[in-house]
C-alpha positions in Angstrom: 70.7 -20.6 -61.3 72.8 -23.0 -63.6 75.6 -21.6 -65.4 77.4 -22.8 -68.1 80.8 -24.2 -68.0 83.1 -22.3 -70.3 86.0 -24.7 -69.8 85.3 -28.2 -69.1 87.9 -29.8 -66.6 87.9 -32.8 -68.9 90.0 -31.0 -71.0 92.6 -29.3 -68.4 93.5 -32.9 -67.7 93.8 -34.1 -70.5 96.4 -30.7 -71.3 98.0 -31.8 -68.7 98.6 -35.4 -68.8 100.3 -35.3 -72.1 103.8 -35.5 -69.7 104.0 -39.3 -70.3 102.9 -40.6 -66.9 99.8 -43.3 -66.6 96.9 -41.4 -65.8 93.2 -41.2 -66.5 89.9 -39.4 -66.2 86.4 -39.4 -65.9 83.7 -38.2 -63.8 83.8 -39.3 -60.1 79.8 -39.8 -60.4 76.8 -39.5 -63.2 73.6 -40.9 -63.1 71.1 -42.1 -65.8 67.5 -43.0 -65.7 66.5 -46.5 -65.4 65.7 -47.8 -68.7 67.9 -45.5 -70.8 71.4 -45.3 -71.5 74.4 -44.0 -70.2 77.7 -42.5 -72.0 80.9 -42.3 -69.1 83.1 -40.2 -71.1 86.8 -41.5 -70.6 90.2 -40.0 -71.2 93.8 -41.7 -70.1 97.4 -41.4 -71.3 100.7 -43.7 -70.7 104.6 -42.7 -70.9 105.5 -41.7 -74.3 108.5 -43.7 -74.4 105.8 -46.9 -74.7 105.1 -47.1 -78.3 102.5 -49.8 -78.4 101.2 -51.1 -81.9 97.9 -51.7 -80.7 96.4 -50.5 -77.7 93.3 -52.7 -75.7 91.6 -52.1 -72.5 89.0 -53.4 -69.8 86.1 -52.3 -68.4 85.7 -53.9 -64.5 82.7 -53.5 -62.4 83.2 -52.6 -58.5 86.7 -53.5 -58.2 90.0 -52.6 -60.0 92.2 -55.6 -59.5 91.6 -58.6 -61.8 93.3 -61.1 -59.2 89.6 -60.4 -57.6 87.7 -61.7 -60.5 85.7 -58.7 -61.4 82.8 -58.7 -63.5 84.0 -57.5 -67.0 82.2 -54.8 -68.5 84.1 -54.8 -71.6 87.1 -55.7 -73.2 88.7 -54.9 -76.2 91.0 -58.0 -77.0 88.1 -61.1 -76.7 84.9 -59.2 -77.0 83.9 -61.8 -73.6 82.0 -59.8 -70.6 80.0 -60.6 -67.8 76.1 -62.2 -68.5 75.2 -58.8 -66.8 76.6 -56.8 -69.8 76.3 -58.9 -72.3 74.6 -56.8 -74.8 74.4 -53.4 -72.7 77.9 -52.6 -72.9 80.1 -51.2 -75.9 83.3 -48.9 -76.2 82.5 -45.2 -77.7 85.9 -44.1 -77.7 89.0 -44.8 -80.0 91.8 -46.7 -77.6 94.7 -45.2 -80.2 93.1 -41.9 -78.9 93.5 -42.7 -75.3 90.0 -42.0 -75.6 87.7 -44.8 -73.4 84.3 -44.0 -73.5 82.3 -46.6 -72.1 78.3 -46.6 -73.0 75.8 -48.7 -71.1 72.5 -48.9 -72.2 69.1 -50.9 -70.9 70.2 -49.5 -67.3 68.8 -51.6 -64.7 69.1 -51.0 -60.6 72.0 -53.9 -60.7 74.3 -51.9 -63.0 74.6 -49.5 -60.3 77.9 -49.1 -58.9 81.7 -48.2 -59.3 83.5 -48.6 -62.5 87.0 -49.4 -63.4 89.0 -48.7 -66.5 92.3 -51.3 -67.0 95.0 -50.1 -69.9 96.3 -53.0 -72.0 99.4 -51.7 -73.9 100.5 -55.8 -73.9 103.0 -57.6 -72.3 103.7 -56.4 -68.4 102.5 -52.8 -69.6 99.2 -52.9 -68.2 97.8 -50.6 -65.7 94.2 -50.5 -63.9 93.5 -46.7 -62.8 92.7 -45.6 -59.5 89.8 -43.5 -60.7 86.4 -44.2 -61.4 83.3 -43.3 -61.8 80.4 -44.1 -59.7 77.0 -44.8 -61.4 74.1 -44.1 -59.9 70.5 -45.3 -61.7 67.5 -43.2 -60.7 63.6 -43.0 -61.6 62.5 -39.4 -59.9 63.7 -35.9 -61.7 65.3 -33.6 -59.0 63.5 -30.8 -58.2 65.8 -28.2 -56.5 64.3 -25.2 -54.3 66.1 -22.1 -52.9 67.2 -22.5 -49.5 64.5 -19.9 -48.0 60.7 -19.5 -49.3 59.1 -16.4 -48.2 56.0 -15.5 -49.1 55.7 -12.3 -50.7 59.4 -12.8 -51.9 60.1 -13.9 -55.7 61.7 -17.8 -55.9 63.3 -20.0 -58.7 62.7 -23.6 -58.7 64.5 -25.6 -61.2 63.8 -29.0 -62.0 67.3 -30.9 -63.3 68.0 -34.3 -64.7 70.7 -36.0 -66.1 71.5 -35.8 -69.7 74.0 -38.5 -70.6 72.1 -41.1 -72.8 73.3 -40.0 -76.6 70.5 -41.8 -78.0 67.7 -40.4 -75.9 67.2 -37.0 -74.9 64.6 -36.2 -71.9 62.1 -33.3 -72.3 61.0 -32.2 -68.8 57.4 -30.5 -67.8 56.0 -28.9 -64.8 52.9 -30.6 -62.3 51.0 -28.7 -60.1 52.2 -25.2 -61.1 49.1 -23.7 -62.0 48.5 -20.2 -59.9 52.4 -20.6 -59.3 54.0 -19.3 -62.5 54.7 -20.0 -66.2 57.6 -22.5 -67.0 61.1 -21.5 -68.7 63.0 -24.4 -69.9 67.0 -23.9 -69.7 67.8 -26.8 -71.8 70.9 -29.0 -71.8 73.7 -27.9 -70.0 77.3 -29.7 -69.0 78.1 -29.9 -65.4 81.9 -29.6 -64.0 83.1 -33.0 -64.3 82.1 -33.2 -68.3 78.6 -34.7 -67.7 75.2 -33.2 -68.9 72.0 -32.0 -67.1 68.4 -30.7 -68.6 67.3 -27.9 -66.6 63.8 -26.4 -66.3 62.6 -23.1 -64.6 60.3 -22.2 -62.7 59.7 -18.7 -61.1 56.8 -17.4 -59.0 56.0 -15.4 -56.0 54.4 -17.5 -52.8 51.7 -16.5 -50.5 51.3 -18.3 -46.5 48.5 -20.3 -48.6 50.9 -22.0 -50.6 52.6 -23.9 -47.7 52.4 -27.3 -48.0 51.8 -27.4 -52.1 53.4 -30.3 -53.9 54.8 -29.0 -57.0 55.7 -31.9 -59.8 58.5 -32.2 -62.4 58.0 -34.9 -65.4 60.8 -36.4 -67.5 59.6 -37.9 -70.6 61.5 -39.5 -73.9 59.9 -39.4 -77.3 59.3 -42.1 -78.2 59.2 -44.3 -75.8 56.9 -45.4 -72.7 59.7 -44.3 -70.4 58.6 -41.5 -68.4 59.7 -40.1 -64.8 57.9 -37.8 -62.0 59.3 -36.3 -59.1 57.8 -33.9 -56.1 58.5 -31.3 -53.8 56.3 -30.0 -51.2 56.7 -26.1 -50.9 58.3 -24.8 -47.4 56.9 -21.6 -47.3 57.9 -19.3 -44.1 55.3 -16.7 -43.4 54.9 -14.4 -40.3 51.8 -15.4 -37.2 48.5 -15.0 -37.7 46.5 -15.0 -34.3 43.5 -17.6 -36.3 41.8 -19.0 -33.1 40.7 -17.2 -29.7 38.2 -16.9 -27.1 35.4 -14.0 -26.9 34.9 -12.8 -23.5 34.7 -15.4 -21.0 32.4 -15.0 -17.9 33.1 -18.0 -15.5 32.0 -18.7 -11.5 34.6 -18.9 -9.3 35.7 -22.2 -8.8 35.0 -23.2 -12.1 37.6 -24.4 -14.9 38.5 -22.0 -17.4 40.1 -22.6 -20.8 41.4 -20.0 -23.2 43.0 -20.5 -26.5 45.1 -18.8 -28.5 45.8 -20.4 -31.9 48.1 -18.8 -34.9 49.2 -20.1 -38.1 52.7 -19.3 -39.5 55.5 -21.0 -40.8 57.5 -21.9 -38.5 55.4 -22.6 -36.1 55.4 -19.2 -33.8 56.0 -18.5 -30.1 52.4 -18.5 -28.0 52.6 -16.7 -25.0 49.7 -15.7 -22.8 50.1 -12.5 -20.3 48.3 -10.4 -17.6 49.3 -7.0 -17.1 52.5 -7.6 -18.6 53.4 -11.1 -16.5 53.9 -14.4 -18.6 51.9 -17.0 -17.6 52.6 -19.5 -19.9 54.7 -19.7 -23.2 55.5 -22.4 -25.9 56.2 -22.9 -29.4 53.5 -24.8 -31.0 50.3 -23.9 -33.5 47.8 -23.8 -30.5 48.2 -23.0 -26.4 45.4 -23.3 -24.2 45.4 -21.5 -20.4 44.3 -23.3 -18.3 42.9 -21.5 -14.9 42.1 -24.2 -12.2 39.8 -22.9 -9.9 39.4 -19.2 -10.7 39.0 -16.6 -8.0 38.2 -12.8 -8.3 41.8 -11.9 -8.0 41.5 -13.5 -11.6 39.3 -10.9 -13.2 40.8 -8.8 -16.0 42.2 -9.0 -19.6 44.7 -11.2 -20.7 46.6 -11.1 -23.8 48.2 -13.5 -26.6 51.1 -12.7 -28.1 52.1 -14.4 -31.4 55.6 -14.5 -33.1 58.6 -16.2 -35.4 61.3 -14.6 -37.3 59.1 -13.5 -40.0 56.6 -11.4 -37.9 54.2 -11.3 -35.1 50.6 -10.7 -34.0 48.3 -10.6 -30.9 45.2 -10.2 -29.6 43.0 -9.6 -26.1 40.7 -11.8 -24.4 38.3 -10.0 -21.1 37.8 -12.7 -18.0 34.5 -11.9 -16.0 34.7 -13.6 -12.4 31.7 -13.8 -10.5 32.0 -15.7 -7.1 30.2 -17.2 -4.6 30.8 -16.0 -0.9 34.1 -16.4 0.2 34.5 -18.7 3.5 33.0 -16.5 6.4 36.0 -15.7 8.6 34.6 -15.3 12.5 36.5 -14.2 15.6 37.8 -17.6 16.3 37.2 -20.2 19.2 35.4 -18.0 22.2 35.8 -19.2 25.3 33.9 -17.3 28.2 33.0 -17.9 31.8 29.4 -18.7 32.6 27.7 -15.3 32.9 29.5 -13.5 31.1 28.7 -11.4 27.7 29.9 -13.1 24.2 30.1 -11.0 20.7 30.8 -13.3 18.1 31.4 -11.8 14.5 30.7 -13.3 10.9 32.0 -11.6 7.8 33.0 -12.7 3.9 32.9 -11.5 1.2 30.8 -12.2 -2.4 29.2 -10.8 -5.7 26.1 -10.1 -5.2 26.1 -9.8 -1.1 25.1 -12.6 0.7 22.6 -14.1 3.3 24.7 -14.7 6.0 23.1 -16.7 9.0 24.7 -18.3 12.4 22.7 -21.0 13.7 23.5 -24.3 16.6 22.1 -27.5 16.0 20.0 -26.5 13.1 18.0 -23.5 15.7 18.8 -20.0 13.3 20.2 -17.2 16.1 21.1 -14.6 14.2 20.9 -13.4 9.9 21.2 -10.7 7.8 20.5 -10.5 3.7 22.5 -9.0 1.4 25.0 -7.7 3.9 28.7 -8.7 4.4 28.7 -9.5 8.2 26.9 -10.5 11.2 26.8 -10.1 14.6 25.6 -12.4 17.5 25.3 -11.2 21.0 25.0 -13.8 23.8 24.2 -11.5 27.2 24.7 -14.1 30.0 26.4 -17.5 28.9 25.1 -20.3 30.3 26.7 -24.0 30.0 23.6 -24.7 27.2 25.3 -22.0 25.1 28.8 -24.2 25.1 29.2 -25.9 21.7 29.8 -25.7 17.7 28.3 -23.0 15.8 28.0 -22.7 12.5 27.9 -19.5 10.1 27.0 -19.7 6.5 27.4 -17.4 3.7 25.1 -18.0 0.2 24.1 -16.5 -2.6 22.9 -17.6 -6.0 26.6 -18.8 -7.1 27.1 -20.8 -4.3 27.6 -21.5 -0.3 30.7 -21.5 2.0 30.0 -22.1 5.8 32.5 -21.9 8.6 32.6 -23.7 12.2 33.5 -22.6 15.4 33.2 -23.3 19.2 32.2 -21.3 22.1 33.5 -22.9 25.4 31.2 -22.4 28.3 33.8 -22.3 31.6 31.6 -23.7 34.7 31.7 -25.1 37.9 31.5 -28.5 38.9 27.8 -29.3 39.0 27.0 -33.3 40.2 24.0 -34.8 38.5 20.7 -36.3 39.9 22.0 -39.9 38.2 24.9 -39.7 40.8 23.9 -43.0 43.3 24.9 -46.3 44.8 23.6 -49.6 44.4 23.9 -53.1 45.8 23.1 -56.5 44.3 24.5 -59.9 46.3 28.0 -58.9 47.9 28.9 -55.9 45.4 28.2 -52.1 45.8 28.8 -49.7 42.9 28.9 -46.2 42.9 28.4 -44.1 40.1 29.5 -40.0 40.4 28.1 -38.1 37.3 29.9 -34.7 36.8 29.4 -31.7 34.3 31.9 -29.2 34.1 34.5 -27.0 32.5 37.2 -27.8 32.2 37.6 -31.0 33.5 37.1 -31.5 37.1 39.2 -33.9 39.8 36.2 -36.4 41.2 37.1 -38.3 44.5 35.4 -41.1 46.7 35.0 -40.8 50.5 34.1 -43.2 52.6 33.7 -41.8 56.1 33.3 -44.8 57.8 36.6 -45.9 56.7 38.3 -42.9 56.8 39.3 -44.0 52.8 39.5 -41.6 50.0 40.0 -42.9 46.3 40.2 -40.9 43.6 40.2 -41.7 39.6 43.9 -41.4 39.0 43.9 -44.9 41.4 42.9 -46.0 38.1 42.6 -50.0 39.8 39.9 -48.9 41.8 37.8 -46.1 39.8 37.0 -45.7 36.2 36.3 -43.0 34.5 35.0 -41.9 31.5 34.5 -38.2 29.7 31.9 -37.5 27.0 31.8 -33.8 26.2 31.4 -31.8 29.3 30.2 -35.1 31.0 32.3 -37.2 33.3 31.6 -40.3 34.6 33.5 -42.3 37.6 32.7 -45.6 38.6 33.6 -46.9 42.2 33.3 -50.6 42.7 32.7 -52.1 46.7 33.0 -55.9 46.5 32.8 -57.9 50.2 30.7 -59.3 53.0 29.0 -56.3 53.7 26.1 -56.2 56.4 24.9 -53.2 55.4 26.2 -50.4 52.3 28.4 -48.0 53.7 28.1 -44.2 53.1 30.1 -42.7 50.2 30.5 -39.3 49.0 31.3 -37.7 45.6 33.2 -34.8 45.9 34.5 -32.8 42.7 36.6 -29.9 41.9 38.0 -27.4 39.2 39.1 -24.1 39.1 36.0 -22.4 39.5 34.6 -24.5 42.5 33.9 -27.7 44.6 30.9 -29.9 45.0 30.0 -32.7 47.1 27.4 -35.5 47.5 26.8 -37.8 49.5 25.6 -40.9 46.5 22.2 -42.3 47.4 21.3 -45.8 47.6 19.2 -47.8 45.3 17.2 -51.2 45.6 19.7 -54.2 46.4 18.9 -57.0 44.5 20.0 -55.5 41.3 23.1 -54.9 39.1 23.7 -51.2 38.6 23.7 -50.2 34.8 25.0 -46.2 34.2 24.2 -44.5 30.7 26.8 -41.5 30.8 27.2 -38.4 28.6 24.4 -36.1 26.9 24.3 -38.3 23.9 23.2 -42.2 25.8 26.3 -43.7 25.2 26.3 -47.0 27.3 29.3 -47.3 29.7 31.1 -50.4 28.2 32.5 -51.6 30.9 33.9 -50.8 34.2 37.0 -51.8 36.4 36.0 -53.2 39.9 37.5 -52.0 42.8 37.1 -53.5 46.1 38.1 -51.9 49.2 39.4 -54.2 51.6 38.7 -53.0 55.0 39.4 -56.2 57.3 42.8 -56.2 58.9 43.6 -59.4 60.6 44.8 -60.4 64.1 48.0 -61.4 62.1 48.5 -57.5 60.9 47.9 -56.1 63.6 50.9 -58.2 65.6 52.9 -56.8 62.6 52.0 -52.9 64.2 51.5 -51.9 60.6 51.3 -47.8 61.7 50.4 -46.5 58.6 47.3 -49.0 57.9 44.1 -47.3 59.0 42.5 -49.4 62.2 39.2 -50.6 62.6 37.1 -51.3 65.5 35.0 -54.4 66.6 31.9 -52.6 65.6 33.1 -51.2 62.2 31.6 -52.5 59.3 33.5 -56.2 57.8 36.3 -55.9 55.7 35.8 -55.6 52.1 38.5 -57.3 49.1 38.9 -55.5 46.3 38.9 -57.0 43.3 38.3 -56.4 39.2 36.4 -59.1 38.7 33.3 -57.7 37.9 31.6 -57.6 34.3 28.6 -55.2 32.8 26.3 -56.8 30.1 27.6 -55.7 26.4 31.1 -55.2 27.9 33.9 -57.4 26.5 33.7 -61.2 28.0 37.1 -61.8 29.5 38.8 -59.8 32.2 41.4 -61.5 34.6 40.4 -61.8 38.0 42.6 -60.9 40.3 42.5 -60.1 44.1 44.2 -57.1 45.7 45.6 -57.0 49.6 43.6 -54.2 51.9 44.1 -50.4 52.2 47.0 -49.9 54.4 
């Protein structure tokens, strides 16, 4: 509310300057609309002892020092102003009176600024005063609103302009008020520092709806085309309502879910989603979403949004509906059993509705149930067939999880029907073929040499594993009259076999396809036993170098330098002394 000033401070200064001292007043700012005029009342006084005949005075714009050229405003003694004033400028007051009222008129942007009054009492008693006033032009009414609107509480709006044109007088309307209130005008009232104001009323009580509404004010002189709006957009605080939310939501498991809670209030309020009285997410903002990546059962239930500010709060419920496929079948993990023996292998999850749950091996079913929630397989006497990767598999109309697992078949070394020797021109390979587990030793013997290689002599014998297959690959190279007898033999933990490699035709290169799935051997590492000792070593007396007799078979060289088609092309050659 404006009141009115009973006593103007104009006139306590000017009480108190009659001491004799220079001094002046006038309001530090006023303001006018562009286009009108503007009156800047003006008081100042000098010592008493000065008894001028005449007194004159200046008017300066922005600066108080004449030495800086100021624009003059007015001036008393030559009537001579700056082209800026010329015509807009003209004293109200009575210099004899001390009075200098200064009145602008035609008010354009470029009259804005700081004015200056100088007394002129002639000869050296002149004085420029340190106060001024500061003009400012504007085109938009000011439209003043309470600090706080809260709907459903009464407010006062007042529109206020400046009043300080003598010779035109606003009259001031409202915009935009309808369903707000009826009008009061105040009229003209004078504002601390002596300058004048036209006020305007406007009460009304505010609902949430009237947020955001621009209210207008409109300053208009009679008779004229000059005529002024200005706005306000209405800040209107009002508790949460929860405006936006998800029905019940039924999602599958796995499956994204999204749920929204959206309020309006003013300011915006604090969102915050909960589950059985645990926060899961909170934020001030109009709208939250909840986002569920990947929902599982453990999911299931009723969340709740809570909306609130400083004016209030709301909330409301929203019911989550999980229905899953089966769960990954759990099983008793990696079995591993001895050949013979009896294997129980469990399969169990868990879904809604109950699943089929099957275990099958290379695509053959062995076992399933429907609509039950685990499985049993019972293997009476392993064999090494049964070794291998099972699978069990869950399903039902939301979806299918399958788990993998092993059952390791432990067996004796058994020596396969491939196992044989052949010879083409002066080589002799032996190939021992070998299923087991786990893993056997496999060794060479030659009899007739009273020589044993095995595959950890990794220059003579090479050997290669694919799953419970192994394959080593012995390579004679020499002179030999006639093949000489070799024997596989090949161990593990749960036994030994030996056999003695048969020999195929001679005139052919031997080619071994090893492992249950026909993977060709790439290529194998020669070794060549060398058997001959020379008259030279045996003058040396070598004692640890095995003898042979005039009617063994010849010597043999070992050697690498041996290739199978499809292996790599280049292999150094390279020729090895003989077993000593």
């Amino acid at each position: 509310m404006i009141f009115l000033t009973a006593l103007p401070l104009f006139w306590i200064m000017i009480s108190a300057s009659r001491g004799g001292h220079w001094g002046a007043w006038m309001p530090s700012s006023i303001s006018a609309f562009e286009g009108t005029c503007v009156s800047i009342p003006c008081r100042f006084d000098f010592p008493d002892e000065l008894r001028p005949a005449v007194v004159h005075g200046v008017w300066y714009f922005n600066s108080p020092y004449p030495k800086n050229y100021p624009p003059v405003v007015f001036k008393s003694r030559t009537q001579v102003v700056h082209e800026s004033f010329q015509g807009r400028s003209r004293l109200l007051g009575d210099l004899g009176l001390r009075n200098c009222t200064l009145l602008l008129s035609s008010l354009s942007p470029e009259l804005g600024g700081k004015y200056y009054f100088r007394g002129d009492l002639g000869g050296y008693n002149q004085y420029t005063f340190s106060e001024h006033s500061v003009l400012d032009i504007i085109n938009t009414p000011n439209i003043v609103l309470p600090p706080e609107v809260v709907a459903g509480t009464e407010v006062e709006v007042s529109c206020m302009v400046p009043d300080n044109c003598p010779e035109l007088r606003p009259e001031l309307s409202w915009l935009g008020h309808e369903g707000l209130g009826e009008p009061a005008v105040l009229g003209r009232l004078r504002e601390d520092e002596g300058t004048w104001v036209q006020v305007s009323l406007l009460h009304f009580v505010p609902t949430r709806e009237a947020n955001g509404h621009r209210l207008g004010c409109q300053a208009s002189f009679p008779n004229t085309t000059l005529q002024f709006e200005g706005y306000a957009s209405l800040d209107v605080k009002y508790p949460p309502l929860i405006v936006e939310m998800n029905s019940s939501v039924e999602a599958i498991e796995g499956s994204h879910v999204s749920l929204l809670c959206g309020a309006d209030s003013n300011p915006p309020p604090l969102l915050t989603w909960m589950r059985d009285g645990v926060v899961l997410r909170e934020a001030v903002a109009e709208s939250l979403f909840l986002e569920l990546d990947e929902v599982t059962p453990q999911e299931d239930g009723v969340y709740a949004c809570l909306a609130e500010n400083a004016y209030g709060q709301d909330n409301r419920t929203v019911g989550l509906s999980v229905m899953y496929a089966p769960w990954k079948p759990t099983v008793n993990g990696t079995v591993v059993a001895v050949e013979g023996e009896t294997v129980s292998i469990s399969c169990s999850t868990q879904s809604n509705p109950d699943p089929i749950l099957t275990i099958f091996k290379e695509k053959q079913i062995l076992a399933t149930v429907i609509y039950e929630s685990e499985l049993q397989l019972e293997l009476p006497a392993v064999t090494p067939e049964d070794d291998g990767e099972y699978w069990c598999v869950a399903e039902n109309q939301y979806g299918q999880r399958a788990t993998a697992f092993n059952l390791s078949v432990e067996f004796a070394p058994v020596i396969l029907l491939e196992s044989h020797c052949a010879a083409a021109r002066d080589t002799v390979q032996c190939l021992c073929v070998v299923k087991s587990n786990p893993e056997p030793s496999v060794a060479f013997e030659l009899p007739s040499r009273n020589v044993t290689v095995n595959e950890t002599e990794r220059e003579f014998v090479y050997t290669e594993r694919s799953g419970l297959v192994l394959t080593s690959i012995l390579t004679l190279r020499g002179q030999a009259q006639a093949p000489p007898r070799v024997i596989c033999t090949s161990h593990n933990l749960y036994g030994t076999k030996s056999l003695e490699l048969p020999f195929q035709g001679s005139h052919r290169l031997m080619w071994a396809k090893i492992g249950p799935v026909g993977a060709v051997v790439a290529f194998a590492i020669l070794i060549a036993i060398v058997c001959y000792i020379t008259q030279t070593r045996r003058k040396k007396n070598v004692t640890e170098s095995p003898s042979f007799s005039a009617g063994d078979t010849p010597p043999v060289l070992f050697s690498s330098d041996f290739r199978i088609s499809g292996a790599p092309e280049k292999y150094e050659s390279r020729e090895v002394s003989a077993l000593e």
